[in-house]
C-alpha positions as a printed NumPy array, in Angstrom:
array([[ 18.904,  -9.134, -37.926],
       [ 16.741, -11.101, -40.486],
       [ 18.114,  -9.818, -44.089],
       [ 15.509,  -8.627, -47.189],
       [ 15.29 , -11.416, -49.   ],
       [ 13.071, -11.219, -52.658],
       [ 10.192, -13.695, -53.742],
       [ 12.214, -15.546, -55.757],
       [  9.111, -17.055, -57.803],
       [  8.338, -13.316, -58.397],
       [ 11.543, -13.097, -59.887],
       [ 11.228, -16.284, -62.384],
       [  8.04 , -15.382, -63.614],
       [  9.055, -13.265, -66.822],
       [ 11.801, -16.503, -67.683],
       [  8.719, -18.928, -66.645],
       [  6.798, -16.767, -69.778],
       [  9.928, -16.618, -72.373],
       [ 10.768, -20.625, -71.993],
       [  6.802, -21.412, -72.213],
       [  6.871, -19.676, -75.928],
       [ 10.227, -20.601, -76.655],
       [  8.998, -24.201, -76.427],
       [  5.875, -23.978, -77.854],
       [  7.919, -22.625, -80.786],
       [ 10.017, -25.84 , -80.618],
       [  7.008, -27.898, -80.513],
       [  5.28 , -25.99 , -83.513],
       [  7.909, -27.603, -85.794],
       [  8.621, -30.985, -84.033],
       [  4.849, -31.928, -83.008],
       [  2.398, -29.692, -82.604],
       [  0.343, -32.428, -80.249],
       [  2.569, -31.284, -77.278],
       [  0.491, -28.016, -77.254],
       [ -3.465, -27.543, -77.16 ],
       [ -4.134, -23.603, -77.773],
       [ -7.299, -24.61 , -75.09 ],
       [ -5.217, -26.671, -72.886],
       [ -2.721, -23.84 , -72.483],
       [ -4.676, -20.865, -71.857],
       [ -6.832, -23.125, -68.983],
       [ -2.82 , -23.917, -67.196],
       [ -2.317, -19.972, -67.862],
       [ -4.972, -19.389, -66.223],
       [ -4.885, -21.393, -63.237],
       [ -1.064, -20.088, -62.703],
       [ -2.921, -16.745, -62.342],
       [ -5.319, -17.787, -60.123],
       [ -3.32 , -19.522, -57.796],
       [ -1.017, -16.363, -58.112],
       [ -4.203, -14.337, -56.72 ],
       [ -4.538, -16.91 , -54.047],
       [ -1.707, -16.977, -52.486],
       [ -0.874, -12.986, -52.353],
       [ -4.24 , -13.529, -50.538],
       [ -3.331, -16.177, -48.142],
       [  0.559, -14.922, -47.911],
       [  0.2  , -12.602, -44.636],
       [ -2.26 , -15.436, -42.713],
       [  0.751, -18.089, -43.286],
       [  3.736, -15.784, -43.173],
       [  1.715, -14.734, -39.57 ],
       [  1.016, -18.539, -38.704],
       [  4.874, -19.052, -39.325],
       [  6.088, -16.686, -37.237],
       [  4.161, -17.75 , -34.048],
       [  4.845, -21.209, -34.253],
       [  8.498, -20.32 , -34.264],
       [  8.433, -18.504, -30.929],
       [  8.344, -22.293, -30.053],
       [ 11.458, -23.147, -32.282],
       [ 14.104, -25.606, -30.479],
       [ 16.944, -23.608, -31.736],
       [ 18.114, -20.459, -32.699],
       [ 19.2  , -20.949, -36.363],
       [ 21.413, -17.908, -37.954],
       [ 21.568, -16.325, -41.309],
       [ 24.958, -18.133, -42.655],
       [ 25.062, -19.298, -45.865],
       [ 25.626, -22.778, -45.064],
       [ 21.933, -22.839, -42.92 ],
       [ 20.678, -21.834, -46.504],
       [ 21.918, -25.122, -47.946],
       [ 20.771, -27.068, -44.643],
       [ 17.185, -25.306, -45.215],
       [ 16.882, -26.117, -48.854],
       [ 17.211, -29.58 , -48.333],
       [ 15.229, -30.396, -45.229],
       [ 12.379, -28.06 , -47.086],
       [ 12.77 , -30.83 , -49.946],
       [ 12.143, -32.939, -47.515],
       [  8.853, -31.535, -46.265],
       [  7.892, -31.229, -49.864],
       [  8.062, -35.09 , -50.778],
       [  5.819, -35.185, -46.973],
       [  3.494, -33.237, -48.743],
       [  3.524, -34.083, -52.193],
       [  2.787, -38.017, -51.229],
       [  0.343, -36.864, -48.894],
       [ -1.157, -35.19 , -51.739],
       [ -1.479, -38.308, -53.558],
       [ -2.403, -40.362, -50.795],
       [ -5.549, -38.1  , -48.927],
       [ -8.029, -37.066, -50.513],
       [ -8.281, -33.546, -49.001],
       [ -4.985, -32.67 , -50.139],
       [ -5.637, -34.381, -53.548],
       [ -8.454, -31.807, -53.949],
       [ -5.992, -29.047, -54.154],
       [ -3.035, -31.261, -55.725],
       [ -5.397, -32.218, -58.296],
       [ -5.986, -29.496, -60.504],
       [ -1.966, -29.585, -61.376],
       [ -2.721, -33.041, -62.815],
       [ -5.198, -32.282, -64.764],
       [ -3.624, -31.744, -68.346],
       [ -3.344, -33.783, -70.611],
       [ -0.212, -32.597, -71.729],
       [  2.699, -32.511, -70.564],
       [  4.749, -29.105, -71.031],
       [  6.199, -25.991, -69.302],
       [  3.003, -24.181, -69.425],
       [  1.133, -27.424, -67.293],
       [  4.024, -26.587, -64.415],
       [  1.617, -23.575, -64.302],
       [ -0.866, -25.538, -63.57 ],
       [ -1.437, -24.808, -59.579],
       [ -4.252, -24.98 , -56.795],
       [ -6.364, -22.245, -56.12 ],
       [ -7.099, -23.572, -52.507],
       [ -3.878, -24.863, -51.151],
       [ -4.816, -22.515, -48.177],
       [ -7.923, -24.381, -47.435],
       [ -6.441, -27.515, -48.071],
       [ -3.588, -26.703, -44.751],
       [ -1.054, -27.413, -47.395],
       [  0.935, -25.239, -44.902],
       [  1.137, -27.476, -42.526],
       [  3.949, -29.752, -43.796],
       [  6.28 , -26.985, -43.559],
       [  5.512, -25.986, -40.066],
       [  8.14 , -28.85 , -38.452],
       [ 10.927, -26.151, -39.969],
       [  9.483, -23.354, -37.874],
       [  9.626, -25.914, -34.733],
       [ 13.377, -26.564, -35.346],
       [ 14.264, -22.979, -35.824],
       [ 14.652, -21.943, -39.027],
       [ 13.591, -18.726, -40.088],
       [ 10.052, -18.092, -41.919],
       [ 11.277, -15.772, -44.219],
       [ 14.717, -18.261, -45.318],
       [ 12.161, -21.671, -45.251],
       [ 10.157, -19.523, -47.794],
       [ 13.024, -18.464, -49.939],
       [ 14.063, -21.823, -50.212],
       [ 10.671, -23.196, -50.872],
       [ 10.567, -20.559, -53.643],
       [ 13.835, -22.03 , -54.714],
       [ 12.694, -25.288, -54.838],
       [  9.605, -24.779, -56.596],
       [ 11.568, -22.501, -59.414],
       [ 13.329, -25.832, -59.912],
       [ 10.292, -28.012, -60.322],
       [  9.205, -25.438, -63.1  ],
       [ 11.358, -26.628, -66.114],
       [ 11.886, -30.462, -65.568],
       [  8.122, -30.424, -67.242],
       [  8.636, -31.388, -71.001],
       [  9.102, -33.715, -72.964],
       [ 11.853, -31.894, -75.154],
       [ 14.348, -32.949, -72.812],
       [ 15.15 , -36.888, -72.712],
       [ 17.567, -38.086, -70.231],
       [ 20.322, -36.628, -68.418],
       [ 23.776, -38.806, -67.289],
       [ 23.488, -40.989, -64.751],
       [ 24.742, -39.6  , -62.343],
       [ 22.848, -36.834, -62.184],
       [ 19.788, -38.499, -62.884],
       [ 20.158, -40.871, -59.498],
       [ 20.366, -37.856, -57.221],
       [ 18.093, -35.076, -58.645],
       [ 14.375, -34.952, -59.929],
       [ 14.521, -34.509, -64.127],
       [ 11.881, -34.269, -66.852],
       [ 11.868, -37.905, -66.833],
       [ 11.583, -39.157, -63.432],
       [  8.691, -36.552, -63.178],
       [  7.276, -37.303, -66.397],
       [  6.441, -41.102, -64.693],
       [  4.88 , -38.808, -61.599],
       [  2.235, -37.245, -64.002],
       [  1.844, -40.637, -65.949],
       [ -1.66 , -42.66 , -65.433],
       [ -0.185, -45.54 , -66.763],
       [ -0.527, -48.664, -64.001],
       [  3.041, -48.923, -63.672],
       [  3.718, -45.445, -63.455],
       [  0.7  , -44.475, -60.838],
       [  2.173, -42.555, -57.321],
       [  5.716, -42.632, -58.194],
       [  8.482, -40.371, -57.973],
       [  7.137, -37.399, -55.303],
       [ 10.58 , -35.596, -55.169],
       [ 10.675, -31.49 , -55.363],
       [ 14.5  , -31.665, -56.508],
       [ 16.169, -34.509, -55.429],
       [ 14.874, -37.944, -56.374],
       [ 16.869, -39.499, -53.462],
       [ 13.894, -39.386, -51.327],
       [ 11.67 , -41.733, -53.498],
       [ 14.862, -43.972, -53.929],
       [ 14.858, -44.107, -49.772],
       [ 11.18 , -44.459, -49.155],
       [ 10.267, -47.106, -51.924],
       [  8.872, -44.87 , -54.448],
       [ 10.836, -44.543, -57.588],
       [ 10.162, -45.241, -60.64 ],
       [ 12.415, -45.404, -63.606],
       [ 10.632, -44.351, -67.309],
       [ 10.605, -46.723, -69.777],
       [ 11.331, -46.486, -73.362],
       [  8.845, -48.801, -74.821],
       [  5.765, -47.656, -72.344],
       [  5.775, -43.499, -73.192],
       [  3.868, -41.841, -70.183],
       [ -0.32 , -41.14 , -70.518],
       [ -0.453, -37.892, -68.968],
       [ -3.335, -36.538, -66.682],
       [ -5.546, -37.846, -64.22 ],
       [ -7.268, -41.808, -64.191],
       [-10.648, -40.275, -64.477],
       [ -9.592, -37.425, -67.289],
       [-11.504, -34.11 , -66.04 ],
       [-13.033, -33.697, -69.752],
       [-13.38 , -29.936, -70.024],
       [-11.229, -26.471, -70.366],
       [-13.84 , -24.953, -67.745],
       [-11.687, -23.098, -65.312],
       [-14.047, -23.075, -62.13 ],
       [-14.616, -27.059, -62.845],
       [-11.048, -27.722, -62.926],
       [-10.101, -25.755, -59.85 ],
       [-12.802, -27.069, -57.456],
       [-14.082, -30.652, -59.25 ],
       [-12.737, -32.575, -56.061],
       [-13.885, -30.853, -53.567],
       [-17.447, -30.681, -55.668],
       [-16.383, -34.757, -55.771],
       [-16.269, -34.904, -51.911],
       [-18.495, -32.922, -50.676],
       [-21.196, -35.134, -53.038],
       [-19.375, -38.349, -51.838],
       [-19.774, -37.159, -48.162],
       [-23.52 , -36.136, -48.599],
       [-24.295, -39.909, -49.797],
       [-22.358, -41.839, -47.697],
       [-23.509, -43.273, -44.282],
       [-22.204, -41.754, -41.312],
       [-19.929, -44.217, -40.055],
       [-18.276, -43.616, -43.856],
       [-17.907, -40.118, -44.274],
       [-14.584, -39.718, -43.012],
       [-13.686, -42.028, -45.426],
       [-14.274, -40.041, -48.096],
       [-11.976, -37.205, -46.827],
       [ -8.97 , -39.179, -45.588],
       [ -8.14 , -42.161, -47.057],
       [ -6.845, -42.544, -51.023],
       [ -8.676, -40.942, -53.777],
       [-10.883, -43.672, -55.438],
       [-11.74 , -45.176, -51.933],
       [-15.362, -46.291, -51.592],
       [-17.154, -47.594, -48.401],
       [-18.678, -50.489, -50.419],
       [-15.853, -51.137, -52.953],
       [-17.221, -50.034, -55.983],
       [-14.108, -47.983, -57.078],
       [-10.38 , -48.125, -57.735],
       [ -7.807, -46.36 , -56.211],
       [ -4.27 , -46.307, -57.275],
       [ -2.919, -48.949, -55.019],
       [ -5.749, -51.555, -56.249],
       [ -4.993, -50.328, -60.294],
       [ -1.207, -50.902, -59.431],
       [ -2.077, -54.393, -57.616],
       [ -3.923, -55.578, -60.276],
       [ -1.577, -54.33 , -62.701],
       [  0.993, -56.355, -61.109],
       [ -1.493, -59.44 , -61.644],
       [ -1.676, -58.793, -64.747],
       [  2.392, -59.41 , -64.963],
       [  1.847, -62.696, -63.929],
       [ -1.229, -63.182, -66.369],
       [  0.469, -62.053, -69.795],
       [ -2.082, -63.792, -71.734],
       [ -4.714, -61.781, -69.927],
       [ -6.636, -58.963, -72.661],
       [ -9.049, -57.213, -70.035],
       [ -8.978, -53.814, -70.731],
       [ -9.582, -51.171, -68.5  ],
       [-12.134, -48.443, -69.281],
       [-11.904, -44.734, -70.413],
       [-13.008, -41.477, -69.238],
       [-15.706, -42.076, -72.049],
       [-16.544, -46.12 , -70.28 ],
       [-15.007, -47.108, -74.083],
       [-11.929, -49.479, -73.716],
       [ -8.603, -48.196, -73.792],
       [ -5.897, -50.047, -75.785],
       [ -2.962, -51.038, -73.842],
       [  0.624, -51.972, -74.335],
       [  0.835, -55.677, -73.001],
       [  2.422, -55.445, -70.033],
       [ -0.257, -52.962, -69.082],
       [ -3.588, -55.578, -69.433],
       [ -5.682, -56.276, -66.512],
       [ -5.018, -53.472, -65.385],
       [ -8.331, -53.04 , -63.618],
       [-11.714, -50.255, -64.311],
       [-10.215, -46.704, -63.631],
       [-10.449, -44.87 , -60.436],
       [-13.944, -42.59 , -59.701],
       [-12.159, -39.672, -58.602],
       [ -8.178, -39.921, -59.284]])
């Protein structure tokens, strides 16, 4: 018999509240930049939102779950040890997702809005989709069902997981030892994952354990002498909840509307930034020419702002390339 298990998020939420103001108290006497009063109350209130959202959404997946698991391979029990087996193939499905995220640009219209800051502390880990439904962000988890774990231990875990993910984003915390820092996800590997920096762009996906980006060819170490630019290529450029929650999909359905037939698609599924006729960047192309730019060090292109002004960059960062349309 399945046992009662709680909503672990549910749970975390009051310690998610105390270490937001116990850092923005940290930050009022070390640098106040780390916190924008605006900034803060827009990630507040997308946390809420997406809280809304998914209470919404919860019985239509939980249900979705359950019948794909009448197809499950195996019968999978309730010992601890299938707890431990879960939590890590569910990290699994999360760095599926999370690239995907990156890398489609239907799932980057959800995945987007947790970008979005500029800023990089606890209260941006509150930062989450309001349409993750719509989006069929679901759908990575659904191999788990097949297999035969249960729905209601695949969600605990992926509650687990995601309790995890809340704290490794600040910038109070430098490095950890070594050790620890080549297995699991920390404030700085994930720092580089919000970074727009060239170097930095698509890089380090991991939920928990950074072995995965080590394994597929995504990792990223952060640097001391290039500090992280947080948000997204093309900065959003407002505190307007309703913008930041549904900009991309405003983006695509525009892009879509344009575009000749044989390109729509496009505009859906591949990379955010792709263009039928080339006239945008995504992040592979920034990254490639980026790389050029390596090989060019005497290069001083510059690549331009949210604003079209030019943005200074550290050396190793020129030619660079324009910024992305819609990353």
């Amino acid at each position: 018999m399945a046992p009662q298990l709680p909503d672990p998020v549910s749970l975390a939420v009051p310690g998610f509240v105390l270490l937001v103001l116990a850092e923005m108290v940290v930050a009022h006497f070390r640098d106040r930049r780390r916190y924008e009063p605006r900034d803060t109350l827009t990630s507040l209130m997308l946390g809420l939102g997406s809280t809304v959202a998914g209470v919404l959404s919860a019985g239509a997946v939980f249900a979705m779950a359950t019948w794909v698991s009448r197809f499950r391979l195996f019968d999978i029990g309730w010992q601890w040890y299938w707890f431990v087996i879960a939590f890590v193939v569910d990290d699994l499905a999360y760095y599926a997702f999370h690239r995907s995220a990156h890398r489609v640009r239907w799932f980057w219209a959800s995945h987007v809005i947790h970008h979005s800051s500029q800023h990089y502390n606890l209260s941006t880990a509150l930062r989450q989709t309001w349409t993750g439904f719509f989006s069929l962000a679901f759908i990575f988890r659904l191999p788990l069902f097949l297999i035969g774990f249960p729905p209601a231990m695949v969600f605990f875990v992926a509650g687990v997981n995601l309790i995890y993910q809340f704290w490794i984003h600040t910038e109070l915390i430098g490095r950890f030892p070594r050790w620890f820092e080549a297995v699991m996800n920390t404030p700085s590997h994930h720092r580089v994952h919000h970074a727009t920096n060239p170097r930095y762009l698509d890089r380090n996906y991991a939920g928990v354990f950074i072995i995965w980006d080590k394994v597929f060819g995504t990792f990223e170490a952060e640097l001391d002498e290039e500090r992280p630019r947080y948000g997204i290529v093309h900065q959003l450029g407002s505190f307007n909840l309703l913008w930041a929650a549904t900009h991309e999909w405003i983006g695509i359905a525009r892009d879509v509307w344009r575009a000749p037939w044989r390109a729509k698609p496009g505009y859906i599924w591949r990379p955010p930034g792709w263009s039928h006729d080339n006239s945008r960047e995504t992040s592979e192309t920034l990254r490639q020419a980026w790389l050029a730019g390596q090989m060019r060090p005497s290069s001083t292109s510059l690549p331009a702002s949210a604003d079209g002004s030019a943005t200074a960059l550290s050396p190793s960062e020129r030619s660079a390339g324009a910024s992305a349309a819609s990353r």
